[in-house]
Structures are given as structure tokens and as C-alpha cells.
Biopython code that builds the backbone (N, CA, C, O; Angstrom):
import numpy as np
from Bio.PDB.StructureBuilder import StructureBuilder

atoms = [
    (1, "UNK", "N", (0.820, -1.198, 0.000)),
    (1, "UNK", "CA", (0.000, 0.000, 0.000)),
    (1, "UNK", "C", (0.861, 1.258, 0.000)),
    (1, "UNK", "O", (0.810, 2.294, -0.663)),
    (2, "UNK", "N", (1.675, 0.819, 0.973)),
    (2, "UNK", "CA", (2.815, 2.273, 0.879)),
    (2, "UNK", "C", (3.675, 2.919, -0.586)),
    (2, "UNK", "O", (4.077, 4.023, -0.955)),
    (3, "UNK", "N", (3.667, 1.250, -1.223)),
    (3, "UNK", "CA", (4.201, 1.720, -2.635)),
    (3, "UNK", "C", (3.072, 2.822, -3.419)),
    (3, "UNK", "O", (3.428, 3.980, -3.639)),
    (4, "UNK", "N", (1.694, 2.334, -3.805)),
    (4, "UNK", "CA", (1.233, 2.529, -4.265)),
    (4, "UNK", "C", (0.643, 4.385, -4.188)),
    (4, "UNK", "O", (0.112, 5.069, -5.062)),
    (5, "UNK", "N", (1.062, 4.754, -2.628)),
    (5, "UNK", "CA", (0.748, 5.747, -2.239)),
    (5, "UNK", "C", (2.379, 6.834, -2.452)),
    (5, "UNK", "O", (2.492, 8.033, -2.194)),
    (6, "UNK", "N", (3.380, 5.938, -2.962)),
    (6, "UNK", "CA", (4.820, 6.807, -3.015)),
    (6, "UNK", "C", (4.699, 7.021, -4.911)),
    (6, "UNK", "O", (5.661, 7.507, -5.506)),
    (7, "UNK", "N", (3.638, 6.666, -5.548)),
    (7, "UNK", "CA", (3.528, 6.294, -6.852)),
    (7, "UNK", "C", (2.179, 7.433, -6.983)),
    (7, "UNK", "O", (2.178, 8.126, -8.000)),
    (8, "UNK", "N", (1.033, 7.634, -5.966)),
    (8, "UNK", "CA", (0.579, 8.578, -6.646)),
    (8, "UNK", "C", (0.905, 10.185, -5.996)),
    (8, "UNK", "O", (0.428, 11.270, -6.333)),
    (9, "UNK", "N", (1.892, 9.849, -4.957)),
    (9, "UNK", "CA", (2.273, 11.031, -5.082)),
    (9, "UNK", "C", (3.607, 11.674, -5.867)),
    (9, "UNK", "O", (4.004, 12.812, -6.116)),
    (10, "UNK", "N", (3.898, 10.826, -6.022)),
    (10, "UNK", "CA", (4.991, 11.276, -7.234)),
    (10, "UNK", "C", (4.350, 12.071, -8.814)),
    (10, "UNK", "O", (4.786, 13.024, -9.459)),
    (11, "UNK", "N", (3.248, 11.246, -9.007)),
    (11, "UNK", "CA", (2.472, 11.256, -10.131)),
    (11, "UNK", "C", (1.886, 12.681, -10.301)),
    (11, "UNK", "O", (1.873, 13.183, -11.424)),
    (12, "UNK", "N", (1.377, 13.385, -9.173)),
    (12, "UNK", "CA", (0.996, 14.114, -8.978)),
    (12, "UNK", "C", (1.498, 15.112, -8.454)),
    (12, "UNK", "O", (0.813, 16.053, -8.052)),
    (13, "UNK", "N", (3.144, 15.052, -8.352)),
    (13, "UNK", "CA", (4.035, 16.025, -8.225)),
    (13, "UNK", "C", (4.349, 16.308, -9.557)),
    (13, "UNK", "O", (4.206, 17.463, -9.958)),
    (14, "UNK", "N", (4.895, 15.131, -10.558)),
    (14, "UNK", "CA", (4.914, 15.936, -11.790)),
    (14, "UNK", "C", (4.220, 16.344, -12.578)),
    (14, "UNK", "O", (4.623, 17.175, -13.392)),
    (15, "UNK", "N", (2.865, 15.850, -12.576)),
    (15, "UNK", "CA", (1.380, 16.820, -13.169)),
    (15, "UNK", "C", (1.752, 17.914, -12.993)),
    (15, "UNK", "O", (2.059, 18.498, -14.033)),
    (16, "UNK", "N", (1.948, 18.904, -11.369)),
    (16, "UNK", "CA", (1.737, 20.001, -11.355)),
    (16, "UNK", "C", (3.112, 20.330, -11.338)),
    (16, "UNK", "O", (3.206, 21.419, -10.771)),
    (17, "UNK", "N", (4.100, 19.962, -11.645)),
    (17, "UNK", "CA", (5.286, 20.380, -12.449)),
    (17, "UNK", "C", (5.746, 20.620, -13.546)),
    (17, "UNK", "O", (6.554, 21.489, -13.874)),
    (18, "UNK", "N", (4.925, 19.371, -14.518)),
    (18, "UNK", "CA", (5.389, 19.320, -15.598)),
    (18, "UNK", "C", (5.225, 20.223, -16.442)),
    (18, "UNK", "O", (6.149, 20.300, -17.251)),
    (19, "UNK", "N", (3.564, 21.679, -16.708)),
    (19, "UNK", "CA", (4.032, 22.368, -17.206)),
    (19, "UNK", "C", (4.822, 23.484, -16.942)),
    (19, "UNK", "O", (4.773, 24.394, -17.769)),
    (20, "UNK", "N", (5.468, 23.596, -16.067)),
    (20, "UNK", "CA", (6.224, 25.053, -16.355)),
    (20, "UNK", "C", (7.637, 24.171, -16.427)),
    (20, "UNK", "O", (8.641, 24.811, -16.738)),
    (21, "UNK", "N", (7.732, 23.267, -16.258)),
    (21, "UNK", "CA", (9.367, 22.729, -16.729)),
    (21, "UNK", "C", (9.226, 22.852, -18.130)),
    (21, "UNK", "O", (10.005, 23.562, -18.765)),
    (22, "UNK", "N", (8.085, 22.078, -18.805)),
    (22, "UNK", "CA", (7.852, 22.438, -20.333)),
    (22, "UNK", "C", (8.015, 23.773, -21.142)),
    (22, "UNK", "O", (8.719, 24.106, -22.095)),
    (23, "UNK", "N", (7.055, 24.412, -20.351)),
    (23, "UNK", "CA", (7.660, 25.937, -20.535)),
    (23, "UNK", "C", (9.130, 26.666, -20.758)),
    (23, "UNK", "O", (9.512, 27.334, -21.719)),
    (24, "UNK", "N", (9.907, 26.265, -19.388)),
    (24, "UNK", "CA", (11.037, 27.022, -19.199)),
    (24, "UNK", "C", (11.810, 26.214, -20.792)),
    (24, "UNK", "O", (12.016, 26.954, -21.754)),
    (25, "UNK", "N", (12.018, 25.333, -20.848)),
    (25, "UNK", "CA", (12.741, 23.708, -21.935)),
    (25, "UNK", "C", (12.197, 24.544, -23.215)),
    (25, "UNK", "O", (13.009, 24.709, -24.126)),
    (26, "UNK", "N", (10.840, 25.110, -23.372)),
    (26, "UNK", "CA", (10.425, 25.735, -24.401)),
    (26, "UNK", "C", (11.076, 27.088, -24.788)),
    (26, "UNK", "O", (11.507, 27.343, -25.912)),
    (27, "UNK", "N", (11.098, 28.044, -23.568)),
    (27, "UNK", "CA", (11.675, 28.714, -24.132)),
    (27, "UNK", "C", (13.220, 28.840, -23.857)),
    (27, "UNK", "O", (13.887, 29.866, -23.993)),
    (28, "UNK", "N", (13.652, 27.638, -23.455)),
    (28, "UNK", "CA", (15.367, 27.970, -23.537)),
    (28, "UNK", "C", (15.774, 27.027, -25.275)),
    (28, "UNK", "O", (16.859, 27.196, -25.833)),
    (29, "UNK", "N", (14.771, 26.184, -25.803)),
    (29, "UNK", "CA", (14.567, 25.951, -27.582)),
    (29, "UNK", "C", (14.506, 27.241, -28.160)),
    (29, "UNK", "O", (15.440, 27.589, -28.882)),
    (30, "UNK", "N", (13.697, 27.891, -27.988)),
    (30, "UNK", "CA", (13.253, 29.309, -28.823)),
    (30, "UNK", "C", (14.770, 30.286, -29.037)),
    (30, "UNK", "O", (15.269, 30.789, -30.043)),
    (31, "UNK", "N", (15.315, 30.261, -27.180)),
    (31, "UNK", "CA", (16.558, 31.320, -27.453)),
    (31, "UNK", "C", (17.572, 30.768, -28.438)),
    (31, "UNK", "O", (18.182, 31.626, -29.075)),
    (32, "UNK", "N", (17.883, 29.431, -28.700)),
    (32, "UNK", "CA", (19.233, 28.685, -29.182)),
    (32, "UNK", "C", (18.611, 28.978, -30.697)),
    (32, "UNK", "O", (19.466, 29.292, -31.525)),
    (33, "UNK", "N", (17.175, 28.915, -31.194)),
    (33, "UNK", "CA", (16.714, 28.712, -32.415)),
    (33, "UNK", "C", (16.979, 30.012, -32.850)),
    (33, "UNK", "O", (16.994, 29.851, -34.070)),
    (34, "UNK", "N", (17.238, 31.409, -32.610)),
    (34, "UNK", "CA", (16.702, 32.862, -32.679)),
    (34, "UNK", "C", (17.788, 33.362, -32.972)),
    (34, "UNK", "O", (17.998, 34.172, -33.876)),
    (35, "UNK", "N", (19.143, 32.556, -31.642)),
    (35, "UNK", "CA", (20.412, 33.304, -31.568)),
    (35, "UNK", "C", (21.181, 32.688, -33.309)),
    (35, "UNK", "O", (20.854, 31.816, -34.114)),
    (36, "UNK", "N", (22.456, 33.847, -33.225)),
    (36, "UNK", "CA", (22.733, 33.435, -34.644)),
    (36, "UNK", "C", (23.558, 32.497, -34.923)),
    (36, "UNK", "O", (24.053, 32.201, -33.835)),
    (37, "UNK", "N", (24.054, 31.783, -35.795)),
    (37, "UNK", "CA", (24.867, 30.420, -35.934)),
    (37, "UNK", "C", (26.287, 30.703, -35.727)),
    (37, "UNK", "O", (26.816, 31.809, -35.622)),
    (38, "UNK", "N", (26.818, 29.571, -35.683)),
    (38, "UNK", "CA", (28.421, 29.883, -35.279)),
    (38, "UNK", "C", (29.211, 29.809, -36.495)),
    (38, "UNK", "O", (29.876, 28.785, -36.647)),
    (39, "UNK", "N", (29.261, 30.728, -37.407)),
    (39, "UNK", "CA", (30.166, 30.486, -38.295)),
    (39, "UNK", "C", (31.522, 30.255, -38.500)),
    (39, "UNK", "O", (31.994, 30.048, -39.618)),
    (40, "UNK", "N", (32.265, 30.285, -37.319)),
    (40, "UNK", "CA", (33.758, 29.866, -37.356)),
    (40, "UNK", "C", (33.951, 28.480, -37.558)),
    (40, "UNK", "O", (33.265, 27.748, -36.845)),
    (41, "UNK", "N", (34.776, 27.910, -38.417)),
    (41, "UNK", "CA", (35.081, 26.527, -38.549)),
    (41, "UNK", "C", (36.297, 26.246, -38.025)),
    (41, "UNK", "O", (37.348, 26.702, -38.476)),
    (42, "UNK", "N", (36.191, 25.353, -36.887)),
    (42, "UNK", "CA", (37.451, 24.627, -36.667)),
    (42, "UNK", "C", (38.062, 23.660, -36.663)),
    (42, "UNK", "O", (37.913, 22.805, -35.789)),
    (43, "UNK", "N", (39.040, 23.538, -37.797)),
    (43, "UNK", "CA", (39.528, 22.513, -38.666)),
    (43, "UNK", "C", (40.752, 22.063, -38.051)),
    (43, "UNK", "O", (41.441, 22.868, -37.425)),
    (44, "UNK", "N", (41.139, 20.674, -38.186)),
    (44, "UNK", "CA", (42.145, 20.125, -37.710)),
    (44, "UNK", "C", (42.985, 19.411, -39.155)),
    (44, "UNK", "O", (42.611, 18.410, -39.766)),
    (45, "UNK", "N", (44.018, 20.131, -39.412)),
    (45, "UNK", "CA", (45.159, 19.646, -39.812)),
    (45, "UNK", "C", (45.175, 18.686, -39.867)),
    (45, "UNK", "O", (45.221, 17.977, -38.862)),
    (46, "UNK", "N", (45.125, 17.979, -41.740)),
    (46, "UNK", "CA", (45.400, 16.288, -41.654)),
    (46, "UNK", "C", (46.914, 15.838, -41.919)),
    (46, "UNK", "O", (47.353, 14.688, -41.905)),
    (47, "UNK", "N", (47.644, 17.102, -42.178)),
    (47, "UNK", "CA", (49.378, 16.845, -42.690)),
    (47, "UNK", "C", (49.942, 16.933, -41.016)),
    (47, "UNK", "O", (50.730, 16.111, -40.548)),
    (48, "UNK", "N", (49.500, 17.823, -40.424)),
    (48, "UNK", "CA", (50.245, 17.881, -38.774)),
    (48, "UNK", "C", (49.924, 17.840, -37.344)),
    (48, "UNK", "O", (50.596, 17.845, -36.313)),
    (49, "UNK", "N", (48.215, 17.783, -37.725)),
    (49, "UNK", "CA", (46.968, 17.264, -36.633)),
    (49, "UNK", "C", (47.078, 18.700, -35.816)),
    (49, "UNK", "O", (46.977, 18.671, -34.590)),
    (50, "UNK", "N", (47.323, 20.190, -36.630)),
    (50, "UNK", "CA", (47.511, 21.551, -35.563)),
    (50, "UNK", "C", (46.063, 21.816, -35.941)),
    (50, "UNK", "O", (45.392, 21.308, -36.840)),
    (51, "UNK", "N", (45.668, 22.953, -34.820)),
    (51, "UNK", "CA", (43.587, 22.734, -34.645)),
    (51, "UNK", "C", (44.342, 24.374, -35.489)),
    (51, "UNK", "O", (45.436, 24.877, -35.236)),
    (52, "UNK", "N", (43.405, 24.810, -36.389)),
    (52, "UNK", "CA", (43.330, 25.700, -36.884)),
    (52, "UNK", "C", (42.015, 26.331, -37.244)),
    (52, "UNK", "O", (41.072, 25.576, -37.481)),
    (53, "UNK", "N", (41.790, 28.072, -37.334)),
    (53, "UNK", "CA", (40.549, 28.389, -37.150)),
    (53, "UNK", "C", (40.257, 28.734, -38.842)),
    (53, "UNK", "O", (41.186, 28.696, -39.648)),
    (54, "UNK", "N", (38.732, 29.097, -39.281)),
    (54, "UNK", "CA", (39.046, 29.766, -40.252)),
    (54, "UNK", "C", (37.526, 30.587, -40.417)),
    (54, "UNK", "O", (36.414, 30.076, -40.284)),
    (55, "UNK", "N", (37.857, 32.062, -40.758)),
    (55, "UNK", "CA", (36.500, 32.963, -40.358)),
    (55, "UNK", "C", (36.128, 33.151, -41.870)),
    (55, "UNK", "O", (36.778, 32.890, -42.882)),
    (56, "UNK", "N", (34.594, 33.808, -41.667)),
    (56, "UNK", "CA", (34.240, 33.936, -43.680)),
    (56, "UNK", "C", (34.958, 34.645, -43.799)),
    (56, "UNK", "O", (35.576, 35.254, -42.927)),
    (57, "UNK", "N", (35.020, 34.707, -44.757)),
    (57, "UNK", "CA", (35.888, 35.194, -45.986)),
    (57, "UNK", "C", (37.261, 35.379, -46.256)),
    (57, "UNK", "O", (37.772, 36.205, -47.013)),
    (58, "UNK", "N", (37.896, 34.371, -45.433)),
    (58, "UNK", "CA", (39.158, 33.736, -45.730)),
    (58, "UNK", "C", (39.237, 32.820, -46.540)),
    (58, "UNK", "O", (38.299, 32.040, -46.704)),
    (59, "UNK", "N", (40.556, 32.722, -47.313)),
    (59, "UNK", "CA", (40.681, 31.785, -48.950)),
    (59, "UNK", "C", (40.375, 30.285, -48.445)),
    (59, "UNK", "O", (39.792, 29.486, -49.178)),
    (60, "UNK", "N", (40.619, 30.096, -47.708)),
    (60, "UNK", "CA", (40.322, 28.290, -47.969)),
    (60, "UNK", "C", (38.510, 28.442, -46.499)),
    (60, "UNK", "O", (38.455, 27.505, -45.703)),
    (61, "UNK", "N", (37.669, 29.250, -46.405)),
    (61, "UNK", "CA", (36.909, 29.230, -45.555)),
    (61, "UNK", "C", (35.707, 28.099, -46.435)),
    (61, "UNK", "O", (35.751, 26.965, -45.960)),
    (62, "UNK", "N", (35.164, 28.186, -47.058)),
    (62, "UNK", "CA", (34.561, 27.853, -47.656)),
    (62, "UNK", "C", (34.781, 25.792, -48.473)),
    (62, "UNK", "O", (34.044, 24.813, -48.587)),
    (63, "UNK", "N", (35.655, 26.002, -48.681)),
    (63, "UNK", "CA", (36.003, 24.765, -49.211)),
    (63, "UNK", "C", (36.457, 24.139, -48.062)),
    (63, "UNK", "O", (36.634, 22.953, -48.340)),
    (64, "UNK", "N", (36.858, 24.471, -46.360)),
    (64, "UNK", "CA", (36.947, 23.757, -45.082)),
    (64, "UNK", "C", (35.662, 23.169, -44.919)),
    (64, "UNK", "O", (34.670, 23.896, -44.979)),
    (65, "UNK", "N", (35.561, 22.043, -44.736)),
    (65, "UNK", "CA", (34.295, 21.027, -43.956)),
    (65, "UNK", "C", (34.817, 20.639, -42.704)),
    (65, "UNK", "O", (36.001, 20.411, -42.457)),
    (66, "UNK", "N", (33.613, 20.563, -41.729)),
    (66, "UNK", "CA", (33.730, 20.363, -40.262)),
    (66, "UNK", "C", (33.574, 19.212, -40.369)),
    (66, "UNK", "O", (32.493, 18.882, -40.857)),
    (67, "UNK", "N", (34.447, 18.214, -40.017)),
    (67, "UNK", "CA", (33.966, 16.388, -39.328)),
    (67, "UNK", "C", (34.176, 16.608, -37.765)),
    (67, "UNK", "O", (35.253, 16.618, -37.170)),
    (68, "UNK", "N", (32.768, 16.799, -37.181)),
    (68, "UNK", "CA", (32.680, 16.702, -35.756)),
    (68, "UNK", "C", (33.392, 15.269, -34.954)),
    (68, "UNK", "O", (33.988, 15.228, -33.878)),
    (69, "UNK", "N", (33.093, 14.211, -35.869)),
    (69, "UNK", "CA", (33.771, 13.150, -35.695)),
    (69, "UNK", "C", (35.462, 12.770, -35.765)),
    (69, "UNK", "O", (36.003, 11.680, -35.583)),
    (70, "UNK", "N", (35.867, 13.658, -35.988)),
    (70, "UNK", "CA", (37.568, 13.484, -36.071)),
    (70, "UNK", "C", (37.932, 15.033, -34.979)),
    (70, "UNK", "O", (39.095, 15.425, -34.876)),
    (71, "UNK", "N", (36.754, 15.768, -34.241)),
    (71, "UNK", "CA", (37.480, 16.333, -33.328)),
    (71, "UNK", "C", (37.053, 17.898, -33.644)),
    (71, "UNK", "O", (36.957, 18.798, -32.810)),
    (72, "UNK", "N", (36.833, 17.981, -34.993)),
    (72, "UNK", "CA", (36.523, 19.531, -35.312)),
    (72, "UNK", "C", (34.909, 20.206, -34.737)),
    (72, "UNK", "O", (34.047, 19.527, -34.178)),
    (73, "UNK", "N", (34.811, 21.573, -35.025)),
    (73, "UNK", "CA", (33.983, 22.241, -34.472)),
    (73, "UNK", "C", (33.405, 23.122, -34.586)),
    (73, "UNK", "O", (32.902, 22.749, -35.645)),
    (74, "UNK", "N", (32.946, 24.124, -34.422)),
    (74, "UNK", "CA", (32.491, 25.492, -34.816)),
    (74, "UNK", "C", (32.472, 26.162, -33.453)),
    (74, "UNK", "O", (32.093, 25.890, -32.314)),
    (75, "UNK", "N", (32.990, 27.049, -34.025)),
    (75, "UNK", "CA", (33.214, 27.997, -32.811)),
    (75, "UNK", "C", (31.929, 29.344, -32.919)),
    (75, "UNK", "O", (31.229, 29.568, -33.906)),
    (76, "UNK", "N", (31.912, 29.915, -31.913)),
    (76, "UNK", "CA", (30.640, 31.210, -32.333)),
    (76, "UNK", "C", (31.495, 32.653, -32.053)),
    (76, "UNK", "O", (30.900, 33.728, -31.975)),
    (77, "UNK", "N", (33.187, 32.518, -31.892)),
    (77, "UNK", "CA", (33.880, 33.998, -31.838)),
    (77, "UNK", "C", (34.889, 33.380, -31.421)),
    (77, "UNK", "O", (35.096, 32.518, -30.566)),
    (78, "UNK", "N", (35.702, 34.150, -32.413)),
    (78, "UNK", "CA", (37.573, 34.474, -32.165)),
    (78, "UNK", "C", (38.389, 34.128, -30.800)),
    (78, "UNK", "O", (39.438, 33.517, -30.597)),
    (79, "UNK", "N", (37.327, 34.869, -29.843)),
    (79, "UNK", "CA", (37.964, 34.624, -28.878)),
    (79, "UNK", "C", (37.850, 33.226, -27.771)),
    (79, "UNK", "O", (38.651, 32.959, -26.875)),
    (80, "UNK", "N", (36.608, 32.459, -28.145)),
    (80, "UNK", "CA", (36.269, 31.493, -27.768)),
    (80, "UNK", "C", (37.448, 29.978, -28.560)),
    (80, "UNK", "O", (38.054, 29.235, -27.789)),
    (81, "UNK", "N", (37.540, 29.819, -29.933)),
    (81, "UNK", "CA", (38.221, 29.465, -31.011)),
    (81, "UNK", "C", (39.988, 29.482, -30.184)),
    (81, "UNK", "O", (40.568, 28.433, -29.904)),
    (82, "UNK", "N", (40.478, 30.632, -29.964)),
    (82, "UNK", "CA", (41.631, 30.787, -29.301)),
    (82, "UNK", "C", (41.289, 30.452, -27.625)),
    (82, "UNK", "O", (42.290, 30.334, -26.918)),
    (83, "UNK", "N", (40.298, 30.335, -27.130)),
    (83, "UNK", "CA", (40.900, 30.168, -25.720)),
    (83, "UNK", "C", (40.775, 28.297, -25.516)),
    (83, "UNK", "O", (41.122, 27.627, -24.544)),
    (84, "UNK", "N", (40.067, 27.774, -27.009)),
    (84, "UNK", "CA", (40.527, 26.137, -26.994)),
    (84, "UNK", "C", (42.042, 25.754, -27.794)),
    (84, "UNK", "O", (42.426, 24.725, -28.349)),
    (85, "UNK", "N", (42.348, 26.390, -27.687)),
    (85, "UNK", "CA", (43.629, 26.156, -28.066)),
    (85, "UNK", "C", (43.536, 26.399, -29.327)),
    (85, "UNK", "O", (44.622, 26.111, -29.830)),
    (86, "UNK", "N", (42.485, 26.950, -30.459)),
    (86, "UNK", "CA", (43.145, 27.103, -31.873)),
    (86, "UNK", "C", (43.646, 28.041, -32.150)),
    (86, "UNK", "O", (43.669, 29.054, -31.450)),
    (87, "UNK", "N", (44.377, 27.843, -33.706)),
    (87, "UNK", "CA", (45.235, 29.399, -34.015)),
    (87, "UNK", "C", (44.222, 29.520, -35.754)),
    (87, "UNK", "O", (43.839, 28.713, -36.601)),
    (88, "UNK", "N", (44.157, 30.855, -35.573)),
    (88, "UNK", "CA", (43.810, 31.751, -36.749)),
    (88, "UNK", "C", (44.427, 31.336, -38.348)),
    (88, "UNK", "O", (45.595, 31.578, -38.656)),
    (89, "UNK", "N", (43.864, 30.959, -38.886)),
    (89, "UNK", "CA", (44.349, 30.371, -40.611)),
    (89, "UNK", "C", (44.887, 31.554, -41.046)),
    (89, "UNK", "O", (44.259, 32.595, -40.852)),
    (90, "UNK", "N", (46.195, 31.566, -41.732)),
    (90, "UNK", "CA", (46.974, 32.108, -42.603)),
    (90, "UNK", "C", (46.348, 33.475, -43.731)),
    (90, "UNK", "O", (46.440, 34.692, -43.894)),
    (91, "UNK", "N", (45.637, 32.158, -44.351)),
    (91, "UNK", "CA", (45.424, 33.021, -45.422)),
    (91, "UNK", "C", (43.470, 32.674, -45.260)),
    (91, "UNK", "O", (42.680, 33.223, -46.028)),
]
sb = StructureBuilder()
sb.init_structure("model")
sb.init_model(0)
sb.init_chain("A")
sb.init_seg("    ")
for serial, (resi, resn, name, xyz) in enumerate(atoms, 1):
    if name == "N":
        sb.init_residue(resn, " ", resi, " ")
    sb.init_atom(name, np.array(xyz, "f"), 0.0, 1.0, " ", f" {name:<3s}", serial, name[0])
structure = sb.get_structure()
């Protein structure tokens, strides 16, 4: 009996929880959907494995692809990009 009574009050803790957790989950979706994308690509060196950054409209920005799977990333600013250890592309 005691179970059954630790089961509807649980039940009925998250009824009157569940919407404003929904809510808050809703609108912390909305802010990530709104804010703007991270256009920095951070590419890892396949000749010397060095993490290198590269911003638009630098010569090789565009023809860089991110494989999240071998380690690379996108950064959302310069200064974030450099404080993981990458360095700024050349050209």
C-alpha cells in the first residue's frame, strides 16, 4: 500500500510540475533557435593534426568542412576558437 501511495504522489508532483518545466525547456529551444549560428570553422590539420581556425571570408573558408567526428567544431567567436587552443588560418 505504501508503494502505491509513493507512486501517486509522485504522479501528482509531476502533473503540477510538468508544465512550467515544459515551458522554461520551451523557451530555452526558442533562445538557441533565434540566436545566430556559429560560423567559425574549426579545422584540424590532416598533414600535422595543428587545430586551426578559419573565419568567412578567408581563402580556404569555404572549401573547409567540419567532421565533428575526427574532433573539429564550430566555434561562435575568435575569442572562444583561441581560448581552446586554436590558431587563426593564414590566409
Amino acid at each position: 500500500m505504501a508503494r502505491f501511495a509513493t507512486v501517486v504522489i509522485l504522479c501528482s508532483a509531476a502533473a503540477f510540475a510538468a508544465p512550467s518545466a515544459i515551458h522554461a525547456l520551451a523557451s530555452r529551444v526558442e533562445a538557441v533557435r533565434s540566436a545566430e549560428p556559429c560560423v567559425i570553422k574549426g579545422n584540424i590539420s590532416i598533414n600535422t593534426g595543428e587545430r586551426i581556425y578559419h573565419v568567412p571570408g578567408q581563402e580556404y573558408y569555404d572549401p573547409t568542412r567540419i567532421s565533428p567526428e575526427y574532433g573539429e567544431r564550430w566555434f561562435c567567436s575568435e575569442a572562444d576558437a583561441r581560448a581552446a587552443g586554436w590558431r587563426k588560418a593564414r590566409r
